[in-house]
N, C-alpha and C positions, 0 to 999 in steps of 0.2 A: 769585557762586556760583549755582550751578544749582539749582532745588526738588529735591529729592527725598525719601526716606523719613527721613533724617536733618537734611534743611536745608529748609524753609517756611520765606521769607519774605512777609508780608501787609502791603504798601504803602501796600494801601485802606481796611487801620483806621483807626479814628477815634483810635486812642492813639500809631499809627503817626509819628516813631520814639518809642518805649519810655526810650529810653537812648541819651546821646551818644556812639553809635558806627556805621559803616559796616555793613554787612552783618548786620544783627539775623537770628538766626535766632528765626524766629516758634515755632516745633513745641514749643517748650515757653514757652509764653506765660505760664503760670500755675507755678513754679518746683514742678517737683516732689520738688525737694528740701528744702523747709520745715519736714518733719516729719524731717529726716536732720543728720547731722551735714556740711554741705556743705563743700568745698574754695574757695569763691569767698567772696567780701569783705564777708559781712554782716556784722553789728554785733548785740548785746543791748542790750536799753536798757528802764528800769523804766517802765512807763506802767499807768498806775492801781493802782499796787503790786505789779503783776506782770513779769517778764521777758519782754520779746516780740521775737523775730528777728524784725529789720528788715534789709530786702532791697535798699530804695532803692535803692544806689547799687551792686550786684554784676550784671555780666554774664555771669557764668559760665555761666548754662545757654542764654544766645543766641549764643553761641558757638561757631561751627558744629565745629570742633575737639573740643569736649569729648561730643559726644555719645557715646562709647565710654564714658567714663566715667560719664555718666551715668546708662546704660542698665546698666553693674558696679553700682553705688551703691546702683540703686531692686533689683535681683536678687537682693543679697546677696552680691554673691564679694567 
């Protein structure tokens, strides 16, 4: 896939790949969906007696596909 406003991928990070899959889209590096009720494969799990979304193992927002959705998601519609 091609860089563009929807798909960055970053080869020459040092975390570079993120997650065992092909074509990482970098542009949402950091999930901006943490604070939302997300659609991709995180988990709850108690650590120091609190609830904390854990991400690990979801590639939903490197997913060059879902960026529509996740630009609806973080807008409100």
């Amino acid at each position: 896939m091609k860089n563009s406003f929807r798909y960055f991928e970053n080869r020459d990070c040092k975390y570079y790949p993120c997650h065992k899959m092909e074509h990482i889209n970098c542009l949402f590096c950091y999930c901006p969906l943490y604070s939302h009720d997300c659609p991709g494969s995180y988990e709850m799990r108690e650590i120091r007696g609190r609830m904390v979304k854990v991400c690990t193992d979801c590639t939903y927002p490197h997913e060059a596909e879902n960026y529509p959705a996740i630009i609806r998601i973080l807008s409100g519609y």
